[in-house]
ROTIBA-5312 format. One record per residue (C-alpha): chain; x, y, z. Coordinates in steps of 0.05 Angstrom, whole numbers. Layout:
% ROTIBA-5312
<'A',<X,Y,Z>>
...
END
This chain:
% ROTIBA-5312
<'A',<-458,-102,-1287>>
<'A',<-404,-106,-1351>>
<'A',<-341,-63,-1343>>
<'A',<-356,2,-1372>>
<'A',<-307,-4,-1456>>
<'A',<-252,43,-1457>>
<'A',<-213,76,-1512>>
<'A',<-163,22,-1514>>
<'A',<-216,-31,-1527>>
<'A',<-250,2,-1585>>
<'A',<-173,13,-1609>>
<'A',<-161,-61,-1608>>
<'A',<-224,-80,-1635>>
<'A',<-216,-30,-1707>>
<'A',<-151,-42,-1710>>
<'A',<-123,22,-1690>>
<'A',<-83,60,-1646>>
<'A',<-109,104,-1594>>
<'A',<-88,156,-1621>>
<'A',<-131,145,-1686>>
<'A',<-189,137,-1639>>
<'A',<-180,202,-1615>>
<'A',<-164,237,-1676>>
<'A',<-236,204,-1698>>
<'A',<-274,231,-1628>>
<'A',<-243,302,-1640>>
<'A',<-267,308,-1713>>
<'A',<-192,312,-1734>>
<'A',<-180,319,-1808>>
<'A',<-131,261,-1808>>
<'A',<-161,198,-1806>>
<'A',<-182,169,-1879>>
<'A',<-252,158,-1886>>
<'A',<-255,83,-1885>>
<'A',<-217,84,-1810>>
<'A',<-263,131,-1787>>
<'A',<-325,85,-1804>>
<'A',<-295,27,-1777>>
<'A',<-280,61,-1712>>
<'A',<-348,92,-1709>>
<'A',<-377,24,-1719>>
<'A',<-332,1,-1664>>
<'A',<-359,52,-1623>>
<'A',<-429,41,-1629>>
<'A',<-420,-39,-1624>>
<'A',<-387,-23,-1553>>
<'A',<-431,31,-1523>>
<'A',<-367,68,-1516>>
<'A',<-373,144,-1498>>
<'A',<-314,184,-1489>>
<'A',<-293,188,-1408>>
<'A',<-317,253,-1376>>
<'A',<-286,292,-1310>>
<'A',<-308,242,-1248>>
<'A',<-363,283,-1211>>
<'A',<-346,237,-1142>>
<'A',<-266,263,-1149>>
<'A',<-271,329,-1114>>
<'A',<-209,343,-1158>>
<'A',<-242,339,-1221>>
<'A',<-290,388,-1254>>
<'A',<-370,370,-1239>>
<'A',<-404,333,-1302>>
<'A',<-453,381,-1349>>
<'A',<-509,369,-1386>>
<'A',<-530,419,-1443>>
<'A',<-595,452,-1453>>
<'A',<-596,474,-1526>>
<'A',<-674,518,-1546>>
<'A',<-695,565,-1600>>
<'A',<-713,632,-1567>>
<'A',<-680,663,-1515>>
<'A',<-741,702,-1499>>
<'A',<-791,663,-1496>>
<'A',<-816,655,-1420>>
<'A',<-833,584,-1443>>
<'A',<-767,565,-1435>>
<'A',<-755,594,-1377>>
<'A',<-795,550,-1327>>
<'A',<-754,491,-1380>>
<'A',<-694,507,-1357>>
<'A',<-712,510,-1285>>
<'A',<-744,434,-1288>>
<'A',<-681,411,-1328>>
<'A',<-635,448,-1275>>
<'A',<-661,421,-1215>>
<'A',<-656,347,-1236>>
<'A',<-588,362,-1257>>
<'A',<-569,397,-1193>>
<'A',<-595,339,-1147>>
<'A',<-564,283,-1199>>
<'A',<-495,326,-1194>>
<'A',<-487,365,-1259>>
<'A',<-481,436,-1284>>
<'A',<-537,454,-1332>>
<'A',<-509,496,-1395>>
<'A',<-564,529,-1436>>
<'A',<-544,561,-1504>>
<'A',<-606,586,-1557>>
<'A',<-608,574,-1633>>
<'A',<-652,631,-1642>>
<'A',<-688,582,-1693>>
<'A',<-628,577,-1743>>
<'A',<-602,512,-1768>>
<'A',<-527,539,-1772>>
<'A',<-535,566,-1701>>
<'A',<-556,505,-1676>>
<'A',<-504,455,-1713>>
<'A',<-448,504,-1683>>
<'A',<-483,493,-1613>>
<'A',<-482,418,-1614>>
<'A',<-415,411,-1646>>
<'A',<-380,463,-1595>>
<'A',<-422,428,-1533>>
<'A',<-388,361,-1559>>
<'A',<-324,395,-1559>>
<'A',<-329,412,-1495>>
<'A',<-342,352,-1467>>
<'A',<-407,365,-1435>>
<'A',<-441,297,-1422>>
<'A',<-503,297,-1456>>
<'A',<-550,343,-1493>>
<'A',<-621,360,-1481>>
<'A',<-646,391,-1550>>
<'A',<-710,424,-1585>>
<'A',<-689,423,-1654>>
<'A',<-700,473,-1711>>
<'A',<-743,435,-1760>>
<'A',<-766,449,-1828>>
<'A',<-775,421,-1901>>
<'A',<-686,456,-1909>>
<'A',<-660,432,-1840>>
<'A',<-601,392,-1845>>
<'A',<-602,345,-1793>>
<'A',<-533,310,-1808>>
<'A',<-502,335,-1735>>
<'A',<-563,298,-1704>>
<'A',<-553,231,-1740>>
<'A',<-483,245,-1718>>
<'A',<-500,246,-1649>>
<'A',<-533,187,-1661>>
<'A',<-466,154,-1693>>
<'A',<-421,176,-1640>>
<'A',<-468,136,-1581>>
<'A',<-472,206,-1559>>
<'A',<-531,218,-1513>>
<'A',<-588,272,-1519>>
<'A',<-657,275,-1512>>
<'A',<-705,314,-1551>>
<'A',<-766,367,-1536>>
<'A',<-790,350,-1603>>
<'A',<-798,291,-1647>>
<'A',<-750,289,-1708>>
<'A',<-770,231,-1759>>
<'A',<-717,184,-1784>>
<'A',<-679,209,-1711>>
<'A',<-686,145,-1663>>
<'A',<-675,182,-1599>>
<'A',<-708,191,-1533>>
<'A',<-773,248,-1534>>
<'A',<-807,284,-1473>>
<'A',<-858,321,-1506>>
<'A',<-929,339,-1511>>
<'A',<-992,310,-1561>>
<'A',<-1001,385,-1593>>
<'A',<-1045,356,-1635>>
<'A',<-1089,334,-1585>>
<'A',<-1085,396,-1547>>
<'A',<-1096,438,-1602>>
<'A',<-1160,398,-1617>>
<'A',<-1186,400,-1551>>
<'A',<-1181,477,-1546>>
<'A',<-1220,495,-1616>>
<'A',<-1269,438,-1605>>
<'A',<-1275,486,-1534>>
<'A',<-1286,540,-1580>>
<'A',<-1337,502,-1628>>
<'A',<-1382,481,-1554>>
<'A',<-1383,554,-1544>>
<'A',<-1420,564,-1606>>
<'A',<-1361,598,-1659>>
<'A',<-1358,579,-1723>>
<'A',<-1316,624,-1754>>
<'A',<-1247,606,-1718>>
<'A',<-1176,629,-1746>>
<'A',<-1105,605,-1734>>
<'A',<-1044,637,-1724>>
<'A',<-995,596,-1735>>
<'A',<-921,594,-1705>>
<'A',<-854,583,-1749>>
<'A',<-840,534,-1795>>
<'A',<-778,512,-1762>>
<'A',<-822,474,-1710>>
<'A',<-863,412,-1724>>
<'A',<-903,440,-1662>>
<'A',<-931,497,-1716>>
<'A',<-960,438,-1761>>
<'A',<-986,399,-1707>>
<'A',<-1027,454,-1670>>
<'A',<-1049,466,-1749>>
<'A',<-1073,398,-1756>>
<'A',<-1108,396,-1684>>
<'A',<-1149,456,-1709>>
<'A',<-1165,419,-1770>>
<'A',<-1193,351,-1733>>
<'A',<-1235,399,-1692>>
<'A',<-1267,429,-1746>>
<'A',<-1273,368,-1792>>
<'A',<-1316,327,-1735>>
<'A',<-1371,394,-1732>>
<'A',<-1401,435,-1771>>
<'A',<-1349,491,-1771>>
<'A',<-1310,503,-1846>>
<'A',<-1239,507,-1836>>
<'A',<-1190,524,-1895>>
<'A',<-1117,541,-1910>>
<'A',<-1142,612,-1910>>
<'A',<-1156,607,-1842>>
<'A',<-1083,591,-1825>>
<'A',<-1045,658,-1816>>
<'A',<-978,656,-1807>>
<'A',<-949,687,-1751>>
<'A',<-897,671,-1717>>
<'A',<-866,650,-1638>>
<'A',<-855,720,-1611>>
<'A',<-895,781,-1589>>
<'A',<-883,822,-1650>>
<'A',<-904,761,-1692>>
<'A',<-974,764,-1662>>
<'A',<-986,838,-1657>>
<'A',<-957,849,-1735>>
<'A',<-999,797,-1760>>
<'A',<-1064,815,-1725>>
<'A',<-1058,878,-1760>>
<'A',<-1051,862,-1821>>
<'A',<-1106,807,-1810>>
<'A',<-1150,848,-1778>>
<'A',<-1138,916,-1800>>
<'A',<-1187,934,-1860>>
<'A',<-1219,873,-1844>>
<'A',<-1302,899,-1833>>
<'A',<-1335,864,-1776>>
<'A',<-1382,816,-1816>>
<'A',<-1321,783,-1848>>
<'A',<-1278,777,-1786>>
<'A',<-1267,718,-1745>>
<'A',<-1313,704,-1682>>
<'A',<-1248,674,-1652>>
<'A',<-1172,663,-1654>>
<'A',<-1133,601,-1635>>
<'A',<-1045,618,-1631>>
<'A',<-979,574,-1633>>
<'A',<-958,605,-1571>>
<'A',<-978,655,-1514>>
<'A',<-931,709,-1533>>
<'A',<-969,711,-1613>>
<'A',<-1037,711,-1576>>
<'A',<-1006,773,-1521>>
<'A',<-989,813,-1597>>
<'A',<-1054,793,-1629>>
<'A',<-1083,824,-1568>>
<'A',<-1048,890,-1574>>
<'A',<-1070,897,-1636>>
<'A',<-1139,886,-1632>>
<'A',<-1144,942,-1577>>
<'A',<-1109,986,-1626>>
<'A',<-1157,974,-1682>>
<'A',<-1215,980,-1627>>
<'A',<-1233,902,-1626>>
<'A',<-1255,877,-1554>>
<'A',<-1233,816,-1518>>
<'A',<-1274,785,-1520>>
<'A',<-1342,816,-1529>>
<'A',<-1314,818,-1610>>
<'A',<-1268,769,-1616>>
<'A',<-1251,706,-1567>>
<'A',<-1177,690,-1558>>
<'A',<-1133,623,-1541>>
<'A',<-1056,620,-1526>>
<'A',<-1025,554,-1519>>
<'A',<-963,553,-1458>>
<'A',<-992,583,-1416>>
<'A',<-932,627,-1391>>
<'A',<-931,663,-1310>>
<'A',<-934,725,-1356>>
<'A',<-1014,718,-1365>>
<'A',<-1038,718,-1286>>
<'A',<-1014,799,-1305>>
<'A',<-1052,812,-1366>>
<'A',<-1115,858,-1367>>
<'A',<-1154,802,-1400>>
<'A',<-1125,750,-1373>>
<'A',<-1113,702,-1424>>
<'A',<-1149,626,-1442>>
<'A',<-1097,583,-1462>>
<'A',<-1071,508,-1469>>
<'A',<-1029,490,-1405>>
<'A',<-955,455,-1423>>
<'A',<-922,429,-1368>>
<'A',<-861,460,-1376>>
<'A',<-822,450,-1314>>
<'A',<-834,378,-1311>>
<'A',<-812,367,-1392>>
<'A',<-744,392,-1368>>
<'A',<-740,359,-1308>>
<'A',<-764,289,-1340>>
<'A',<-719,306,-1397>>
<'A',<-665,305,-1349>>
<'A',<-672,258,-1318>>
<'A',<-674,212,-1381>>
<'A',<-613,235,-1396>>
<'A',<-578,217,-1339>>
<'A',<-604,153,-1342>>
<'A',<-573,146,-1415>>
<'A',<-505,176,-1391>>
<'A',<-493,133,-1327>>
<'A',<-523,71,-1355>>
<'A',<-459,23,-1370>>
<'A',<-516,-15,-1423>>
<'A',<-540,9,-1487>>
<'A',<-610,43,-1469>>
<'A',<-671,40,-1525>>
<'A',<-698,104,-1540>>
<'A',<-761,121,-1489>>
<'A',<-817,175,-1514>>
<'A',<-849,192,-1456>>
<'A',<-918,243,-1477>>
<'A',<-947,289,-1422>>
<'A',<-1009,319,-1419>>
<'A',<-1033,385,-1433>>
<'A',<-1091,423,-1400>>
<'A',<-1141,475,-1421>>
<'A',<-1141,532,-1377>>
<'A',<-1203,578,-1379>>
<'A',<-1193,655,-1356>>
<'A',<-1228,712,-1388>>
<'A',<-1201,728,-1463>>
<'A',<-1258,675,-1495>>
<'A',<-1337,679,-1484>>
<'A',<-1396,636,-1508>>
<'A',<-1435,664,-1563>>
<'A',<-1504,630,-1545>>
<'A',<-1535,614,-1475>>
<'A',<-1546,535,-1484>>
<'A',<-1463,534,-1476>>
<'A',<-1440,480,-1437>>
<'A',<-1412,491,-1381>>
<'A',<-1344,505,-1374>>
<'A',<-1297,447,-1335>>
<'A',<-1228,453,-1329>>
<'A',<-1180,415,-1301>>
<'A',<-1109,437,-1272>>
<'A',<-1055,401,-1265>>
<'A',<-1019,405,-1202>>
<'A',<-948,432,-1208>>
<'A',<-914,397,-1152>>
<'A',<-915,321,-1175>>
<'A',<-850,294,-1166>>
<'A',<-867,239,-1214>>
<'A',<-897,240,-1279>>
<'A',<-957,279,-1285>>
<'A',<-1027,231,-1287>>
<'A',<-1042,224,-1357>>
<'A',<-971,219,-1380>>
<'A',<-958,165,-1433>>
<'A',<-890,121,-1440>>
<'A',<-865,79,-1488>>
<'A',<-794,53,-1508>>
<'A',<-786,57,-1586>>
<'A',<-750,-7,-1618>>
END
């Protein structure tokens, strides 16, 4: 195993004092630009990354990791966090979590203040849309600092745990089309995640291998939260007469479907005698619900644990790592919110996925990118 670089090698190698080195880690205004490239490159060349507290030196402050998401209240999340913190716990490190609340500023000041305060590496679902600046990810990228991401960002070469929404989404509607609907609407989540396009085109590849018509004005957009759902099934729904309405709805997210719900018992629409309903999570919250709730299974707790795991590897490695995407799979979970609309249905088969592997879950794919 090669000796792990250290700031006075990188200083040798560009040229520099160690001081200059510094000033270029801590985003000083002092070094010209030209020094600050060549140092970078320096950087990168060595695998250097900038020495953390030593977690074995009971002196010394434990080693972090950073959790960085886009809604605080989104149970989703939640069972994230508790994956990611329980392969940081038994690998040694402190799990920070800070939210972005889906804004690009928010999340730029999170990664840059994380860096700041040395925290080791960063696990990150980015805010994505056709205005995100993405210039303090490619800086991560610059600064051999590691992170892995919950969500794919083109032009980003970095390590992915995620989920084929796509896929999923497709499964569930062509669910839906076995079931005998043909009128099927979408309400989509926020532009700031490439999830919300995804789950869009999933519905889309249903619908184009059937019979079933599907059109950009069956894409409403909603949103990732409760009030999303149950403000746009109102205004969906609400002087909508029966004839013209929907035989069933597919949603971005549990929480949109939870609001859509609320709102068609406040217009008098029944779950799902009138109108057949699919989530896509599927959050603890839905074992609770009156109807309980159909939905698309992610497994959340293992993304943040794999994710974390990932990481670590990246962080203790003394070698350059490749990027990994590692893709887990995503399960249709049946409950009461959808029906079949003719008798010849198929019957219904579901699989769940058990929630105590301690590996990756069966179906998971892996690949390094090069």
């Amino acid at each position: 195993m090669t000796k792990q670089p250290t700031i006075n090698d990188v200083a040798r190698l560009a040229g520099v004092s160690k001081a200059t080195v510094s000033a270029v880690l801590n985003d000083m205004g002092t070094v010209k630009r030209s020094t600050r490239e060549r140092v970078l490159s320096v950087i990168e060349s060595l695998n250097y990354r900038k020495s953390g507290p030593d977690r074995r030196n009971p002196g010394q402050q434990m080693r972090s990791l950073a959790l960085v998401i886009k809604e605080i209240d989104n149970p989703f999340y939640g069972e994230v966090i508790t994956g990611a913190r329980g392969a940081a716990d038994e690998a040694g490190y402190t799990l920070v979590v800070m939210s972005s609340e889906g804004g690009h500023e928010a999340e730029r000041r999170a990664v840059e203040l994380l860096q700041r305060k040395e925290v080791d590496g960063l696990i990150l679902t980015p805010v994505l849309d056709v205005d995100a600046d993405l210039s303090h990810l490619f800086e991560l990228k610059r600064r051999n600092f590691p992170f892995v991401l919950l969500e794919e960002v083109r032009g980003v070469p970095g390590s992915l745990i995620d989920v084929d929404n796509e896929e999923a989404s497709r499964r569930a509607v062509e669910f839906l089309i076995e079931q005998g609907h043909t009128r099927i609407v979408h309400f989509a989540g926020p532009e700031y995640s490439s999830h919300s396009q995804e789950r869009i085109d999933g519905v889309r590849r249903a619908c184009s291998g059937s019979h079933v018509i599907f059109s950009d004005d069956d894409v409403v957009r909603a949103g990732a939260h409760l009030e999303d759902g149950y403000r746009a099934g109102l205004a969906y729904f609400g002087d909508r007469p029966p004839a013209e309405r929907p035989t069933a709805v597919t949603c971005y997210n549990d929480l949109v479907a939870i609001g859509l719900c609320r709102a068609l018992a406040e217009l008098g629409i029944r779950v799902p005698d009138d109108v057949s309903v699919i989530g896509f999570d599927d959050i603890a919250l839905l074992d609770y619900l009156p109807v309980r709730l159909t939905t698309v299974r992610m497994p959340k707790g293992d993304m943040g644990r794999l994710a974390a795991q990932l990481l670590i590897r990246h962080i203790e490695s003394r070698e350059a790592l490749p990027p990994e995407k590692v893709y887990l799979e995503a399960e249709l979970v049946v409950r009461d919110s959808t029906r079949a609309l003719h008798a010849e249905a198929p019957p219904v088969r579901v699989r769940v996925a058990s929630t105590e592997e301690t590996g990756a879950p069966a179906g998971t794919r892996q690949r390094v990118a090069r």
